[in-house]
C-alpha positions, 0 to 999 in steps of 0.5 A, spaced: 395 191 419 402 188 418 407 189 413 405 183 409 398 184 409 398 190 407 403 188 401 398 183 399 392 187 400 396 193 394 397 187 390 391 184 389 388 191 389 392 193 382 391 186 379 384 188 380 385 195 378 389 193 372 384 187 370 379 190 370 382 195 364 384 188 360 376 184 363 374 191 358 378 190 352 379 182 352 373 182 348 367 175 348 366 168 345 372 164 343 376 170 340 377 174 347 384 174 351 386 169 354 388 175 360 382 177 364 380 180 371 382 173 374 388 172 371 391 179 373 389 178 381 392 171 380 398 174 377 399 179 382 398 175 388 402 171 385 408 175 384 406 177 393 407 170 395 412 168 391 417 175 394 414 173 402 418 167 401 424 167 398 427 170 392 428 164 388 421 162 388 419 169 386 424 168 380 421 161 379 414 165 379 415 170 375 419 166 370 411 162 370 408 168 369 412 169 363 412 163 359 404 164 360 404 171 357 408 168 351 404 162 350 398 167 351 401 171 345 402 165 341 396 163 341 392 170 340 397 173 335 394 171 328 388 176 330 392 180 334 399 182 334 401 187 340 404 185 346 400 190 351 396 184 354 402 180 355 408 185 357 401 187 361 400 181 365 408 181 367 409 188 370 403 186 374 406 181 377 413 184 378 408 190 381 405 184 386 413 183 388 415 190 389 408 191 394 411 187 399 417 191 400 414 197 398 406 197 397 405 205 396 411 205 390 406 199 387 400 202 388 402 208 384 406 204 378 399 200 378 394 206 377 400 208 372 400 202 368 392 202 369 391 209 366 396 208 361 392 202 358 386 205 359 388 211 355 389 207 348 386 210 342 388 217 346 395 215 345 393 211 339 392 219 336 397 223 339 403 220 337 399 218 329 395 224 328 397 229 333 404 229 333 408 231 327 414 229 324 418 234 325 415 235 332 417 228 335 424 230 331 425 236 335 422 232 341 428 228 340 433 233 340 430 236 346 431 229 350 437 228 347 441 234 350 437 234 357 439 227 358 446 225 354 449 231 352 448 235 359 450 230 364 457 229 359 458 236 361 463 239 366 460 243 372 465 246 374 466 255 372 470 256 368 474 263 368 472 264 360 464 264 361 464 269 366 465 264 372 459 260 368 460 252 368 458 249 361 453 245 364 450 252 366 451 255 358 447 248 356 442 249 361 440 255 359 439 253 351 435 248 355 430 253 359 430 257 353 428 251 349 423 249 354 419 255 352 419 255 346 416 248 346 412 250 352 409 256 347 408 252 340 404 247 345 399 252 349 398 255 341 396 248 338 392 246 345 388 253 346 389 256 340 393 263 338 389 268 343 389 263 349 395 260 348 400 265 347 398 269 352 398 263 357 405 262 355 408 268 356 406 269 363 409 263 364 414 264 361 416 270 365 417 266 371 423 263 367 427 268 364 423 274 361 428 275 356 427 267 353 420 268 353 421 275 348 426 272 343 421 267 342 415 270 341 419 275 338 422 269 332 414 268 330 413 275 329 419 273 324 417 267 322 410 269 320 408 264 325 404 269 330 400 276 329 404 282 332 400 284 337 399 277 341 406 277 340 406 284 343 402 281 348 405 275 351 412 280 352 408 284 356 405 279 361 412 276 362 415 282 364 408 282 369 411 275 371 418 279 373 415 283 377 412 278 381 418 274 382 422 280 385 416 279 391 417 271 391 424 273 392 423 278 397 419 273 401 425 267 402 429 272 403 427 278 408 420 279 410 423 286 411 425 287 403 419 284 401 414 290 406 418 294 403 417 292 395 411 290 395 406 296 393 412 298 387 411 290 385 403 292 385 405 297 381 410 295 376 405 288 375 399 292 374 402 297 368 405 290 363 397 287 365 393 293 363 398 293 356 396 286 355 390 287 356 390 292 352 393 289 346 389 283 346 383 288 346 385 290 340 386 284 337 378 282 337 379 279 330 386 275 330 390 276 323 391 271 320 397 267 320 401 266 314 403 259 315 407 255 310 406 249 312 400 246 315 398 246 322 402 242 327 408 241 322 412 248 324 419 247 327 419 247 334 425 249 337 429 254 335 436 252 336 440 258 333 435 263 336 436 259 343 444 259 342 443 267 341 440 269 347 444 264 351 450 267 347 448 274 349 447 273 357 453 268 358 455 275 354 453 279 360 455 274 365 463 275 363 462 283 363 460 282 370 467 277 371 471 282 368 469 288 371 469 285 377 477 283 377 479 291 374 476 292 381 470 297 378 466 298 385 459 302 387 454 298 388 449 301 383 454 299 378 455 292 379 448 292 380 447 295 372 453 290 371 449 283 373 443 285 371 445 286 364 445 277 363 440 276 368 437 281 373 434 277 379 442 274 382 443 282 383 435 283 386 436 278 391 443 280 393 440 287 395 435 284 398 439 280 403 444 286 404 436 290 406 435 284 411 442 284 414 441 291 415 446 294 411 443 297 405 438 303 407 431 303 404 432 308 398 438 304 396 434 298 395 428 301 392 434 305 387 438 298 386 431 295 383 430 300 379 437 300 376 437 292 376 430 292 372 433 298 367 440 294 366 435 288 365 431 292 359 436 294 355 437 285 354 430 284 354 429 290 348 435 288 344 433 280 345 427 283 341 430 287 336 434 282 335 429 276 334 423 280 332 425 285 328 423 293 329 416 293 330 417 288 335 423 291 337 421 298 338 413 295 341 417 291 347 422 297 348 416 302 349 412 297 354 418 297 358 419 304 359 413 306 361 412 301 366 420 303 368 417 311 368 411 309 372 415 304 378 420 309 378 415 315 380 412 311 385 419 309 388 420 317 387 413 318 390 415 313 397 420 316 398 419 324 399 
């Protein structure tokens, strides 16, 4: 099959992948839609031919196309306002051109536009009955400093930051944004228990430290029982772990046949605790909520700016001992960790891999890094949570630090 035959048979295959949708809605006897099943293939094979031939034909057409949507509009607008149908009928035809030069690009903006359609009174609820206020608002500024203000920002380091670019220090507010708004929707989709939970084992992929401040602000808020709160903390510090394998693999196989039984280790004591916790939380507390469901803050910026504020803190700790000359590899290991402990896990790994770092230096270097790190992480939940919090968080660290420490003790008699 040629190039042209396949961009025809793309074309006339999203009219009719779109038509029927409209064929669906349009309704019968004299009050229908003037668009149906016919009207979108033609359009869209229209739209084909007209790009085969020449680009001035194909604006000609397209410019048809348009004039037959607004007249169809005209004529159907006392009984029906929308211009779905109409704006319907013209990106059909402008798909049926984009399928000569690229027919797989057509083919996916042709069952997007489809699934769109199709997913009408769904959207209809999402954004009227699902969606609040004040979350589309915080959606908004979400969107707002992902795709304004961050491509605005400088990447280059700056010395002051701890060799941290500002576009950097905004990306981590960002990421810690992300998982609040990645929690408040696993609650409201799965409910406290499972969407909680849910949410912090994810979240520990990305920062565990991120992941415990917010839990650790609807504890204060009132917005999340303690122990589910507890709960989610802990299953992130599992994540951590796992990550440590993660990064062994890319980096050394040998580092990660080295780490792998402490990784077991430190990942089955946080999932016993969970376990534990949510078992113990058989009947959810209530939750003292202010305001109605859905109509929450979801963002947290002063907690998301804190947190960020207090690891770019530690970035510039590491700048600064750095250029007084501070050596030992433990050291700077403890230093690096304190803002963030995989840059220093993945640095020993390389060095293991590269030959220059004994076993019991690595498995040493981990530990330190992880204990460094926990200090951040209890400080980040007395700080967002509170004591209990605080306190609840700093003892589930320290039991799985006191066990992956004897196992390391353990391997290396």
């Amino acid at each position: 099959m040629s190039s042209q035959q396949m961009g025809l048979a793309v074309a006339l295959g999203a009219g009719l992948l779109v038509g029927l949708e409209r064929e669906r809605r349009k309704g019968q006897g004299d009050d229908r839609e003037a668009a149906g099943l016919r009207t979108f293939m033609v359009a869209a094979l229209t739209g084909a031919v007209a790009q085969m031939l020449s680009a001035v034909l194909a604006a000609m057409a397209l410019a048809g196309v348009a004039a037959l949507a607004a007249l169809s509009y005209w004529r159907s607008r006392s009984r029906d306002p929308g211009l779905t149908t109409e704006l319907a009928l013209l990106a059909t035809a402008l798909i049926g051109m984009l399928a000569v030069e690229q027919p797989a690009l057509a083919a996916g903006c042709a069952a997007v536009l489809a699934a769109v359609l199709a997913a009408r009174e769904r959207l209809h609820h999402f954004a009227t009955e699902w969606l609040s206020e004040r979350e589309l608002h915080d959606g908004l500024l979400l969107s707002a400093l992902v795709l304004v203000l961050l491509p605005l920002l400088p990447a280059s380091p700056v010395s002051w930051l701890g060799q941290l670019s500002a576009q950097r220090v905004l990306m981590l507010v960002i990421m810690i944004l992300l998982m609040q708004a990645a929690g408040h929707v696993g609650r409201r989709l799965l409910g406290a228990r499972a969407g909680l939970a849910l949410s912090g084992l994810l979240g520990g992929f990305v920062s565990s430290t991120a992941t415990i401040s917010a839990m650790g602000s609807l504890v204060r808020g009132g917005q999340a029982p303690l122990r589910l709160a507890l709960c989610a903390s802990v299953l992130s510090m599992a994540a951590t772990w796992l990550q440590i394998l993660l990064m062994a693999t890319l980096v050394s196989v040998g580092a990660a046949q080295q780490v792998w039984s402490l990784v077991c280790v430190g990942v089955a004591v946080p999932v016993v605790l969970g376990a534990l916790t949510w078992h113990r939380d058989g009947v959810p507390e209530p939750v003292q909520d202010k305001q109605p469901a859905g109509t929450q803050g979801v963002l947290r910026l002063r907690e998301a700016v804190s947190v960020t504020m207090l690891l770019v803190g530690g970035a510039v700790l590491v700048s600064l001992a750095q250029q007084q000359g501070v050596g030992g590899l433990l050291m700077g290991t403890a230093l690096a960790a304190l803002a963030d402990a995989h840059a220093p896990m993945a640095s020993l790994m390389g060095l293991f891999g590269a030959g220059h770092l004994s076993q019991a230096h690595l498995l040493w270097g981990l530990m330190v890094a992880l204990s460094a790190n926990a200090v951040t992480r209890t400080g980040v939940a007395l700080t967002s949570g509170g004591q209990r919090f605080g306190l609840g968080v700093g003892l589930a660290l320290a039991l799985n630090l006191l066990c992956a420490g004897a196992w390391v003790v353990w391997l290396l008699r």
